[in-house]
N, C-alpha and C positions, 0 to 999 in steps of 0.2 A: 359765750365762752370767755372766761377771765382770759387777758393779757398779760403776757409773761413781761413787769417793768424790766425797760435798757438800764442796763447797767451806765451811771454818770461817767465819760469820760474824761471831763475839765469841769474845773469848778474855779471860780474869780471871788475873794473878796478882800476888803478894806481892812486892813487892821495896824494898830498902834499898840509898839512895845517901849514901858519906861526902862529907861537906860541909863548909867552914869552920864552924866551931863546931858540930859533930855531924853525925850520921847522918840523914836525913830519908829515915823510912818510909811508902811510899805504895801503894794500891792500880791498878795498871796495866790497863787496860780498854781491849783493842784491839777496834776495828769495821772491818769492811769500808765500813758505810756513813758514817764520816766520812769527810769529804774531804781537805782539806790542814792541819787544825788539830790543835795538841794545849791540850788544854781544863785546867787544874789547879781543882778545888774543895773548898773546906773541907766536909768532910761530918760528922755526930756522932759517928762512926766511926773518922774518921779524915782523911788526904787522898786523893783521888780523882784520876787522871791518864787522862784518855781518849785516845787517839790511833789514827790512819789504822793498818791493819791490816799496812801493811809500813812504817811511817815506821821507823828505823832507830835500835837501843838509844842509840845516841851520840849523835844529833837529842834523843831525849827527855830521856836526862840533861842535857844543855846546858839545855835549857828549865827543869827541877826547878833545877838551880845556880842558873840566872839569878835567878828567884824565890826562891831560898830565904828570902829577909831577908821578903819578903811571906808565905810559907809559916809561919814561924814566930811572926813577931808575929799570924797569925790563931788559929795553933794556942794561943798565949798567951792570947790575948783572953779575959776573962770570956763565959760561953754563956749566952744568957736559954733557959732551958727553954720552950718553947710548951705554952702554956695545951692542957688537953686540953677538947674542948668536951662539956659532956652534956646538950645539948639540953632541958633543963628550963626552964619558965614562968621569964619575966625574968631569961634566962641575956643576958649583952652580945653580940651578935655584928656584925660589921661588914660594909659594903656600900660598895664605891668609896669606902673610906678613914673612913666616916662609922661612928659607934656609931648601931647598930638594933637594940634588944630585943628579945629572941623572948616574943611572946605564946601562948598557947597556949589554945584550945576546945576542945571537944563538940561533932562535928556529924555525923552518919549520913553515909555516903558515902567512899571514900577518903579519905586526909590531902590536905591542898592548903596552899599557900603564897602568900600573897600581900603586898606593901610596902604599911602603911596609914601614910602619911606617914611616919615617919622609926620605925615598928617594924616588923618583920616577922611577922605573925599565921600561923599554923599552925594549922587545924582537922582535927584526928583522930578518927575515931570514938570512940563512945561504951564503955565496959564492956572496954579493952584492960588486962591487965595493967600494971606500969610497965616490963617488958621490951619487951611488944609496942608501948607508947605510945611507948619512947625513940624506937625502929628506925621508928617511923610516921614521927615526927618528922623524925628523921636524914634519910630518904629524899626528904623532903618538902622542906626545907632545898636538901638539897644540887640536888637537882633543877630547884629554883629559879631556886639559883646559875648552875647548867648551862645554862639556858636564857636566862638576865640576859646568861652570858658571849658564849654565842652570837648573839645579838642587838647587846651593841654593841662587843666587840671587833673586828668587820669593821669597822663603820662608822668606827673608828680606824684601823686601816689602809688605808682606803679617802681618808679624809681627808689623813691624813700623804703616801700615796704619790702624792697627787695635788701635792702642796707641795714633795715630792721626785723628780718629771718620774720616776717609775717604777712597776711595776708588777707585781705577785706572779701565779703561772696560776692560787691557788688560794689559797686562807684555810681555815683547819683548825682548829677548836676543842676539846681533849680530853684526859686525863687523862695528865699527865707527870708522874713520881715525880721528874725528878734537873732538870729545864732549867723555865726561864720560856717560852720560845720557841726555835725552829730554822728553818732556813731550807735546804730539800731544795735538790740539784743539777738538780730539775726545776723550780723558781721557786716551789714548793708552803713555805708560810708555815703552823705550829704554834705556839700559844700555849695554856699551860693555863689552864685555865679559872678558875682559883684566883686569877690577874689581878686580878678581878674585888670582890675583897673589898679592893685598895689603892687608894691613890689615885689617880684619873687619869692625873696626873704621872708616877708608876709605868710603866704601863699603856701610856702615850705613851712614856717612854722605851725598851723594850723591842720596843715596833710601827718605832719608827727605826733602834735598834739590826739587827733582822730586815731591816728592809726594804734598808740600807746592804751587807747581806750579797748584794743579789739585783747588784749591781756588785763585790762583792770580797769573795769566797769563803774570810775570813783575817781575823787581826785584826790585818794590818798597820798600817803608818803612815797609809796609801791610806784604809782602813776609818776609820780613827778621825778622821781628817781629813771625811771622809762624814759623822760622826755628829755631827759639832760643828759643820758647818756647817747642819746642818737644827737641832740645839739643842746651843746654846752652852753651856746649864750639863748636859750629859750626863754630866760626874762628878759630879754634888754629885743626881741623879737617881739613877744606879748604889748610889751609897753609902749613901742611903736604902733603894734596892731587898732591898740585901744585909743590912742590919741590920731592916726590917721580913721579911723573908722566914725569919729566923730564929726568929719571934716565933709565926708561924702556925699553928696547929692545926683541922686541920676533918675 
């Protein structure tokens, strides 16, 4: 019996478009499940171009032209490296934009994580090597975070979309390598978790930016007209978003 072929849902490849004043080389990432947009981000890599899975080569190139002069002054930019973290006693690490030192104990029982005013205490067992203490540590930390984000990133979108007369089917908290937040075709709202370690302001700007998408699925005029009338300074937000996001390591 013939096999019914899967349908492709991602596709990756290589391409280089000539442009006034050079060639701009990008990585092209098509998805079945975006919808109408095409996304451009500076990555360490390289530039990163996401697009709807049949948007059409002459659609994306026009977008890459458009951009170019933005393309290239980000590729110019001096890159701040992000700190790599290793979880040792009175390492800095941050919490909703604030410096909290990570302390570190001895205590029988799994590792655990808890905010004692403005440090972050970690108690590890006793007798671990420093390989098994980092990975205690790490797990502990991060797990923390995990659960801090989960906790009050709803309650920012619960707040904002009550301010903005709308309403998401679903708030989603969890682990995204390339985006801050997304916003499904089924009303369903994802933010990662990593949120949680900027400022509020941040944080907020991102829950509006999502939520604006649940009326205008693009990031047309419509959209950004949306974003700025629930918060007026949403560039001088964005622009911090983008320059601390480059900073992060966890």
């Amino acid at each position: 019996m013939a096999r019914t072929a899967t349908p492709r849902t991602r596709t990756t490849e290589q391409r280089s478009l000539a442009c006034d004043g050079g060639a701009i080389t990008y990585r092209l990432v098509r998805s079945s499940r975006r919808r109408r947009t095409i996304e451009i981000t500076i990555e360490p890599d390289g530039v990163r171009v996401a697009a709807p899975m049949r948007t059409p080569n002459a659609e994306i190139e026009a977008t890459v032209r458009e951009r170019a002069t933005w393309i290239r002054r980000h590729l110019a930019a001096p890159r701040e490296i992000p700190r790599v973290a290793t979880y040792e006693d009175g390492e800095p690490l941050t919490f909703m934009g604030r410096a909290t030192p990570l302390l570190i104990s001895e205590r029988p029982g799994r590792a655990r994580a808890a905010l004692d005013f403005f440090n972050l205490r970690v108690s590890v067992p006793p007798r671990l090597d420093s390989e098994g203490r980092q990975a205690a540590v790490r797990a502990a930390v991060l797990g923390w975070y995990r659960a801090r984000a989960a906790e009050v990133i709803p309650l920012r979108v619960d707040a904002w979309a009550k301010a903005m007369g709308c309403q998401p089917s679903r708030v989603v908290v969890k682990e995204q390598k390339q985006r801050w937040g997304s916003c499904g075709p089924d009303g369903i709202l994802r933010f990662n978790w990593r949120l949680i370690l900027g400022a509020p302001a941040l944080l907020d700007y991102v829950v509006v930016h999502e939520l604006a998408h649940l009326w205008h699925p693009h990031h047309g005029p419509a959209f950004w007209r949306a974003v700025g009338q629930a918060m007026p300074d949403y560039r001088e937000r964005r622009t911090r978003l983008r320059e601390w996001g480059r900073t992060i390591a966890i």
